[in-house]
Backbone as CSV, one residue per row, in Angstrom:
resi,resn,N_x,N_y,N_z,CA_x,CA_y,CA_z,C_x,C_y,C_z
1,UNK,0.860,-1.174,0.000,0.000,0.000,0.000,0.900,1.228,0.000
2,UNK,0.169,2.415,-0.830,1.317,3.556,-0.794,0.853,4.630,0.205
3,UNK,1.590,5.259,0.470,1.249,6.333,1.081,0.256,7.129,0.532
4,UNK,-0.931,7.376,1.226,-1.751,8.295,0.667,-3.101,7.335,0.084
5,UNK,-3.167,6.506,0.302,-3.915,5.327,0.025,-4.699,5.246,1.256
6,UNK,-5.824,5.357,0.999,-7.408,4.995,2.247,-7.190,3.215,2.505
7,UNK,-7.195,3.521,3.943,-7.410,2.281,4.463,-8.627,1.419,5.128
8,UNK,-9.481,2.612,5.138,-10.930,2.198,6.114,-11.842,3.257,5.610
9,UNK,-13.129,2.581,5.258,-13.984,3.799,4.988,-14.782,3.554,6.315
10,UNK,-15.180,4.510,7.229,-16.555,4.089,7.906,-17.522,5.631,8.184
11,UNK,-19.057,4.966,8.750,-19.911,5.415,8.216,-20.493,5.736,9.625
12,UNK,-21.922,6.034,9.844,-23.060,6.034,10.712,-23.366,4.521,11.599
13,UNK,-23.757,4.027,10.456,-24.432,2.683,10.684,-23.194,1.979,11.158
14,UNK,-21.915,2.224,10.829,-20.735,1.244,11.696,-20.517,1.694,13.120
15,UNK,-21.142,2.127,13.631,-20.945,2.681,15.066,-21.283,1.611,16.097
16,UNK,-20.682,1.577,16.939,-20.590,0.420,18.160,-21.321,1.451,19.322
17,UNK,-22.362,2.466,19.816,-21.677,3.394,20.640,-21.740,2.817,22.130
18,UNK,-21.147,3.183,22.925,-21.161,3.053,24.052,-22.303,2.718,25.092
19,UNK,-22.144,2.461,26.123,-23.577,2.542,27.254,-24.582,3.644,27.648
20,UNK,-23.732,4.751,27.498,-24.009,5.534,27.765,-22.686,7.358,27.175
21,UNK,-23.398,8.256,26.888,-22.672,9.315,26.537,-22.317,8.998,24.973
22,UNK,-23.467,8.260,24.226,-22.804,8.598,23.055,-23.988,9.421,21.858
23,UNK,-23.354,9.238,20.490,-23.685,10.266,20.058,-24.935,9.568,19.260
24,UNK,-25.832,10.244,18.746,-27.327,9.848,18.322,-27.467,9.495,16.843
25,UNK,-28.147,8.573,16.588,-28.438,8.684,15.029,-29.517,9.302,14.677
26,UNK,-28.968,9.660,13.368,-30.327,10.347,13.056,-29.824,11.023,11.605
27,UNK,-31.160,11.332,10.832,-30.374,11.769,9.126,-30.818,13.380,8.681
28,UNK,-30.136,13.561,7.795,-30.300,14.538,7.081,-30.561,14.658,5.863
29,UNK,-32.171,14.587,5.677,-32.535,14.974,3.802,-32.066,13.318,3.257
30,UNK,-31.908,12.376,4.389,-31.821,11.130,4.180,-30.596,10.766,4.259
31,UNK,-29.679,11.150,4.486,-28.491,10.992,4.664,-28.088,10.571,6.015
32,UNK,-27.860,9.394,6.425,-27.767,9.180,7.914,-26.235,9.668,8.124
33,UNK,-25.912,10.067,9.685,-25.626,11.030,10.362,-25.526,10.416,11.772
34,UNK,-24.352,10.914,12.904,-24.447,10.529,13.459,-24.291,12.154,14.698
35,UNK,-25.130,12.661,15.528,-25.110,14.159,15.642,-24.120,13.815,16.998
36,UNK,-23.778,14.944,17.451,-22.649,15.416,18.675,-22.936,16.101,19.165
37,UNK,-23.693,15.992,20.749,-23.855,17.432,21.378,-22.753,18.738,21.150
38,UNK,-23.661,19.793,21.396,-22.420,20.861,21.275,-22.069,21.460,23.010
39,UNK,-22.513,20.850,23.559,-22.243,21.245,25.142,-21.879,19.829,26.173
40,UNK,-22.265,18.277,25.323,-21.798,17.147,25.806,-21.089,16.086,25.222
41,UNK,-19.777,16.524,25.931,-19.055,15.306,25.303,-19.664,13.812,24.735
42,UNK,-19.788,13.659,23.372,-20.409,12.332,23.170,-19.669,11.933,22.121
43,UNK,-19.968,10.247,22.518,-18.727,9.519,21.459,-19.557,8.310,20.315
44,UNK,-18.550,8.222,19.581,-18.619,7.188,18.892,-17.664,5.921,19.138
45,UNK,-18.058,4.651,18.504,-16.857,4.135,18.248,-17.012,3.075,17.281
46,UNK,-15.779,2.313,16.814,-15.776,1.995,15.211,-15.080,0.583,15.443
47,UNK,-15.525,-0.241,15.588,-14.375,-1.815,15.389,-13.755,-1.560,13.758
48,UNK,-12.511,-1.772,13.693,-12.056,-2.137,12.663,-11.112,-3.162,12.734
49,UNK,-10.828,-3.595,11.270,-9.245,-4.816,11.078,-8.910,-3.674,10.084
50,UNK,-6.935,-3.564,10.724,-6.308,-3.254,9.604,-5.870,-3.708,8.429
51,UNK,-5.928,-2.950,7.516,-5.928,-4.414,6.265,-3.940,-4.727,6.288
52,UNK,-4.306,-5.888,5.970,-2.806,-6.626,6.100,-1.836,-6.191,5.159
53,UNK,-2.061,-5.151,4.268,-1.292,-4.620,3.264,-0.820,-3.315,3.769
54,UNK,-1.030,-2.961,5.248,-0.730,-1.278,5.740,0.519,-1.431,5.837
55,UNK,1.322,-0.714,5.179,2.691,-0.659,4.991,3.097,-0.420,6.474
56,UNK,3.151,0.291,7.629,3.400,0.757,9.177,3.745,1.994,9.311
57,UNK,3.165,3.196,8.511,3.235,4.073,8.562,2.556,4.595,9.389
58,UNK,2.425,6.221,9.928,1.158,6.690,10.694,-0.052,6.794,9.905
59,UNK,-1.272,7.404,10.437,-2.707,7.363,9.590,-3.140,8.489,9.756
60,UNK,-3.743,8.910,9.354,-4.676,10.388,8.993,-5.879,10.087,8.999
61,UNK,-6.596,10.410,9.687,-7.745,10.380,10.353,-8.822,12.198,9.996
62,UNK,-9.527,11.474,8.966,-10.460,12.263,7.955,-11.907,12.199,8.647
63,UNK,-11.958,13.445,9.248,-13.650,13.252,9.074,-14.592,13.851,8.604
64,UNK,-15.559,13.565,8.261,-16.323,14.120,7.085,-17.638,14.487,8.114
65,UNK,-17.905,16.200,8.222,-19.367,16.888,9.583,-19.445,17.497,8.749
66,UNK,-20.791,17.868,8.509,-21.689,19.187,8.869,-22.289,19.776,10.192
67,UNK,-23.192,20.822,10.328,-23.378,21.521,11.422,-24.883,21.253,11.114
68,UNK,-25.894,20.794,12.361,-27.177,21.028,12.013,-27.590,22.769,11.693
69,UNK,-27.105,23.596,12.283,-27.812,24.532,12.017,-26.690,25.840,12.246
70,UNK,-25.456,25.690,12.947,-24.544,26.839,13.265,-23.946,27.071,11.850
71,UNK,-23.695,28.521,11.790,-22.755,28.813,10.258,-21.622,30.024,11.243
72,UNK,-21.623,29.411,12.160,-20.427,30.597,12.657,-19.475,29.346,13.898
73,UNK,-18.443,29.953,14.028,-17.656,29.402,15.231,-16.600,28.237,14.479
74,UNK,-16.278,27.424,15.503,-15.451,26.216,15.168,-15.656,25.177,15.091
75,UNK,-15.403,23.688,14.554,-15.627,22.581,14.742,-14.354,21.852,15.095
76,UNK,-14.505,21.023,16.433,-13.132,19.894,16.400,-13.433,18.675,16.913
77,UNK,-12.388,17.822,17.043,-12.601,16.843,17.260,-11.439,16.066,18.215
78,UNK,-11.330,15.032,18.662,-10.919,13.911,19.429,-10.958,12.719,19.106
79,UNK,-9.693,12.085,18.747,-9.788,10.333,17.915,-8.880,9.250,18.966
80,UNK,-9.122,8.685,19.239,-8.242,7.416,20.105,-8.407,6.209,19.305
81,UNK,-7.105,5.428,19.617,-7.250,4.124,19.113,-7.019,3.414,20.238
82,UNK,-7.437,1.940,19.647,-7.324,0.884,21.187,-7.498,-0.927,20.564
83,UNK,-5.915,-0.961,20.430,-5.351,-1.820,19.947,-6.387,-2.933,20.934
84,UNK,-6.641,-4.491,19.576,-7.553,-5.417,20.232,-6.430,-7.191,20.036
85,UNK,-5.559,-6.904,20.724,-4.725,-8.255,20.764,-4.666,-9.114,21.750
86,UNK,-4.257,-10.502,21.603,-4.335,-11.502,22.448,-4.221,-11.209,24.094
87,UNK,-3.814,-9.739,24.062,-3.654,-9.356,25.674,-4.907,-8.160,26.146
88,UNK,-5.796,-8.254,25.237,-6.469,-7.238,25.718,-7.785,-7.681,26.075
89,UNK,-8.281,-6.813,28.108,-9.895,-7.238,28.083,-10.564,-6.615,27.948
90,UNK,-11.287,-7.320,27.000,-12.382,-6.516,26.397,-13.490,-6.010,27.420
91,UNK,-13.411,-6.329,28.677,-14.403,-5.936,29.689,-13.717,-4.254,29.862
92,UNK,-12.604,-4.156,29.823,-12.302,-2.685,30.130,-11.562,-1.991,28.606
93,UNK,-11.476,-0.746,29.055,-11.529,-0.013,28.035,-9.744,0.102,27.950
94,UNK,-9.296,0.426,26.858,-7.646,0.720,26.824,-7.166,1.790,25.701
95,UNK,-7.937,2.916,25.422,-7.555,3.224,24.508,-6.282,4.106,24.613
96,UNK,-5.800,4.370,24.056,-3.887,5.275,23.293,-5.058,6.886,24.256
97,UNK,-4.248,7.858,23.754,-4.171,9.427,24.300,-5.156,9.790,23.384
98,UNK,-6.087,10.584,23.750,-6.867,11.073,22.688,-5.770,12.388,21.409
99,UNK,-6.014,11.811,20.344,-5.341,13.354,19.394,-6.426,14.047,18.893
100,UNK,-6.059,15.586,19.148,-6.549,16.413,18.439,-6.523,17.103,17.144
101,UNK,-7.915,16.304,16.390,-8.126,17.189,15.655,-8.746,18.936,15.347
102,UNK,-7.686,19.700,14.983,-7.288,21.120,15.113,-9.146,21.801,14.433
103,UNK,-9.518,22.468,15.508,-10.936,23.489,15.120,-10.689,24.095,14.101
104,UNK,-11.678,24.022,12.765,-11.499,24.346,12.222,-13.115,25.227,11.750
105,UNK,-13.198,26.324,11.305,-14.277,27.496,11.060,-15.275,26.667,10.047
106,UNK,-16.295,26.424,10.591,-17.285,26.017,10.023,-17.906,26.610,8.839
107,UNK,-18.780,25.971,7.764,-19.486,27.041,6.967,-20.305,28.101,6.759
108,UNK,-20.077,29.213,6.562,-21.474,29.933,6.263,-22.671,29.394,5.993
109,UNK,-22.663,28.481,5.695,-23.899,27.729,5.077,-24.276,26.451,5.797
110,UNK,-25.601,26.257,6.654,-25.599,24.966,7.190,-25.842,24.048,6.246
111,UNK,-25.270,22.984,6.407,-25.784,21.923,5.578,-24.491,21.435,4.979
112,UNK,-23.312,22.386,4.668,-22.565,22.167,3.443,-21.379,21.385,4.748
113,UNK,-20.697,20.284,4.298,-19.512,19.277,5.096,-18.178,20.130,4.816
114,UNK,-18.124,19.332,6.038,-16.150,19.974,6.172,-15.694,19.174,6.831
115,UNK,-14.743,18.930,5.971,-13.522,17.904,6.376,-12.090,18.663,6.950
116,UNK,-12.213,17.326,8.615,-11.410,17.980,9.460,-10.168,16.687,9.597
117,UNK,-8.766,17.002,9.796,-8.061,15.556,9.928,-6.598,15.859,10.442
118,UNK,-6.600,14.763,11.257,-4.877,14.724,12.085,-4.259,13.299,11.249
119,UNK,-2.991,14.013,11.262,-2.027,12.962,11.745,-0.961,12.437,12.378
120,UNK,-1.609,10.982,12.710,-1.047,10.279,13.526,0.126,9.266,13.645
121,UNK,0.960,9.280,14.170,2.380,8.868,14.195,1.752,7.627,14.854
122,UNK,2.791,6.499,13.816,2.154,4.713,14.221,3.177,5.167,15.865
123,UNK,2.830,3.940,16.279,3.463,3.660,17.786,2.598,4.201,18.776
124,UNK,3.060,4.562,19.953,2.059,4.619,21.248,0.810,5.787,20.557
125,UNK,0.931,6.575,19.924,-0.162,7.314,19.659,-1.448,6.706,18.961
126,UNK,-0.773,5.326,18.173,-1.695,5.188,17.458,-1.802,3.308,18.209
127,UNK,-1.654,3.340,19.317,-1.788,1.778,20.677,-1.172,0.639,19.766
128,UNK,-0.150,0.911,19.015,0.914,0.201,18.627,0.373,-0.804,17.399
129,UNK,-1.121,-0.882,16.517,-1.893,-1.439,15.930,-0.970,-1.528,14.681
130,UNK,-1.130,-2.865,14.394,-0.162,-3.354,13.178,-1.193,-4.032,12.247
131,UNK,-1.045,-4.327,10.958,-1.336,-4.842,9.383,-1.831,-5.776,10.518
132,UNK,-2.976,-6.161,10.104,-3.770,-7.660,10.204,-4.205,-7.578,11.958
133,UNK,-4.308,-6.247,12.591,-4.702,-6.087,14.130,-6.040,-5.440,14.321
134,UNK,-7.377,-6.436,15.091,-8.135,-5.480,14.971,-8.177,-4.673,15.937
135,UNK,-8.947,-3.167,15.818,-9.072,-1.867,17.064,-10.161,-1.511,16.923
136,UNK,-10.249,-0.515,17.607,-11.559,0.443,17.887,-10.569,1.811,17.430
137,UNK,-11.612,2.158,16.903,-11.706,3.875,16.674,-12.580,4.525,17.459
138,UNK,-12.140,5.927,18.670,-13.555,6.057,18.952,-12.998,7.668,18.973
139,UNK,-14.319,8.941,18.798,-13.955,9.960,18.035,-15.134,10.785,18.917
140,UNK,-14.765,11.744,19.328,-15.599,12.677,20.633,-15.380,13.853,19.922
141,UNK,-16.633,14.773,20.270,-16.708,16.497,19.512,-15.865,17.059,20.719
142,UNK,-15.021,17.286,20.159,-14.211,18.615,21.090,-14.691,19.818,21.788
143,UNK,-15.837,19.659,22.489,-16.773,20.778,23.055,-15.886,21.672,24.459
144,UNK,-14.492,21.104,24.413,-13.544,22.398,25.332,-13.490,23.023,24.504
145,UNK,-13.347,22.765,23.239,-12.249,23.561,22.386,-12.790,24.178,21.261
146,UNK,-13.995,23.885,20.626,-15.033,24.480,19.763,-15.981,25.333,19.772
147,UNK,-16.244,26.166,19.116,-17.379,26.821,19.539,-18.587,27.020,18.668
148,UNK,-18.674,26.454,17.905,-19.927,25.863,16.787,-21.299,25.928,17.890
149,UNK,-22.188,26.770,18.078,-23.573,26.321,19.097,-24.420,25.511,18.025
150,UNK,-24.018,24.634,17.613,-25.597,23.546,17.237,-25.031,22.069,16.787
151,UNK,-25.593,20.905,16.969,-24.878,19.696,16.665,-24.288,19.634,15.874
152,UNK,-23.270,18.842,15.798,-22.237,18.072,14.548,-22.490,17.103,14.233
153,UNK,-22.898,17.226,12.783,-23.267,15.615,12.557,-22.275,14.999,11.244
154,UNK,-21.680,13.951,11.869,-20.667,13.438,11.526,-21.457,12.269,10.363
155,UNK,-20.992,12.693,9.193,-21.176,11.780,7.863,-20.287,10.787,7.631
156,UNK,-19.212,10.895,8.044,-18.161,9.471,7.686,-17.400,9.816,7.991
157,UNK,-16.127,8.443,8.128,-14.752,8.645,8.767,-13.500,8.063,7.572
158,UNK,-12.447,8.641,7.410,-11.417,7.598,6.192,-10.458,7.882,7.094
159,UNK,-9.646,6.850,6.925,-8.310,6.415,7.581,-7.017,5.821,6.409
160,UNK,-6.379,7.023,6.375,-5.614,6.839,5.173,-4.006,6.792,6.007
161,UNK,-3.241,5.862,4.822,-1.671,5.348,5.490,-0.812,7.033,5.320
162,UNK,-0.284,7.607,5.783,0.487,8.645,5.888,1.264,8.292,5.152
């Protein structure tokens, strides 16, 4: 695989979410959507397998929001990974440091997507996940650090090899 090559597409409907504190489904003009309080931290999260062709580079972590209704302020985000190997229990949680993805000025226009994305250096940042390892992705609205007043609704996620 080359650099710059998508490794994972995911969506709405791939969401695992949590017990509690996560983020809602729901669509737009039919487009399912997964919304983000703008005052409560709420999460998603994503089982994946890396495909066995990921060269071991870091990943870039793409996400694809609109705003239900704000056309002013910021949008950001929060991504962790959490490597799923022969040593891990799945009764508790283990994920890497959350990274920030950098706020970025939303549209004038509600409705219209913006793509926001970090990248991430393989090794402890990214819970050491190698070609053929499955993880969790799990991805929280940055509500310290944003200031967008109306949900984020998150259309999809890509995970491309750096």
């Amino acid at each position: 695989m080359a650099s710059g090559d998508t490794l994972l597409s995911l969506f709405p409907s791939d969401n695992e979410p949590p017990a509690s504190g996560y983020a809602t489904v729901d669509s737009r003009n039919g487009h399912p959507v997964l919304d983000f309080d703008t005052t409560t931290e709420e999460i998603a999260i994503f089982t994946c397998l890396l495909p066995r062709n990921y060269a071991g580079g870091g990943i870039t972590v793409y996400i694809h929001a609109a705003l239900t209704s704000a056309t002013t302020g910021t949008l950001g985000w929060l991504v962790a990974f959490e490597r799923m190997d022969a040593g891990t229990n799945l009764d508790t949680d283990s994920f890497a440091a959350d990274q920030t993805v950098t706020a970025a000025t939303v549209p004038a226009t509600s409705g219209l997507p913006l793509i926001l994305n970090v990248a991430i250096s393989n090794g402890a940042n990214m819970d050491s996940i190698a070609a053929g390892d499955t993880f969790r992705l799990r991805i929280k609205r940055n509500v310290a650090l944003d200031t967008a007043a109306s949900d984020a609704e998150l259309i999809s996620v890509e995970l491309k090899e750096t």
